[in-house]
N, C-alpha and C positions, 0 to 999 in steps of 0.2 A: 659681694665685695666689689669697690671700683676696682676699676683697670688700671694697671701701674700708667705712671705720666714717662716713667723713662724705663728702661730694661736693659740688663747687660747681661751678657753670656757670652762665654768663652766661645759657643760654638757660632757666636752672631758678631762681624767683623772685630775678630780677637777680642770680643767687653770693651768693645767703645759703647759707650753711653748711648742710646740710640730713643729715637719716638718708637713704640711698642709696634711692633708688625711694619714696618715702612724700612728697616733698615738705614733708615736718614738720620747720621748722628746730631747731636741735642747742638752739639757747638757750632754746627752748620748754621743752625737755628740761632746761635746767640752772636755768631760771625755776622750773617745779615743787620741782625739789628744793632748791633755795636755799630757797624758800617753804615749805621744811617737808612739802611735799606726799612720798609716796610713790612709787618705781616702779610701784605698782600704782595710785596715783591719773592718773599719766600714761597708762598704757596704757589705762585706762577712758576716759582724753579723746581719746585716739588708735587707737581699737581697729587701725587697718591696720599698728601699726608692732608687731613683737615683743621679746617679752622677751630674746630671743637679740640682736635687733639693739642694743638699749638695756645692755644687760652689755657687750657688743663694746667700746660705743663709749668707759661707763664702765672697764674694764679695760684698753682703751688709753692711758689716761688722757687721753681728749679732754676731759675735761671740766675741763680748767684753761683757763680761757676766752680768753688772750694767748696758747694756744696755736690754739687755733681761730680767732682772728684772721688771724691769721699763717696759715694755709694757702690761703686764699680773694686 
């Protein structure tokens, strides 16, 4: 079975929505690139999370944000 693109758990900063294992939430993730920034500028601010994990989560299309709501 793949690996979830996002995880929430009450006991993982209060079920914010976060990339699986990095504790970096998703909106951080949709913060940059709203702002114009790059996938490569997020990875520089996040070195622990990969570029694999970040295409995953954008190719699922997590990153329409009332979707991400909605699973937490």
């Amino acid at each position: 079975m793949a690996e979830p693109t996002v995880l929430c758990s009450n006991d993982i900063m209060g079920g914010t929505p976060v990339l699986p294992g990095k504790r970096v939430p998703v909106q951080t993730l949709l913060d940059y690139l709203k702002g114009g920034q790059t996938i490569d500028d997020f990875l520089d601010g996040f070195p622990s999370v990969t570029r694999q994990r970040v295409v995953a989560f954008l190719e699922r299309g997590a990153a329409d944000e009332p979707w991400v709501s909605k699973i937490c």
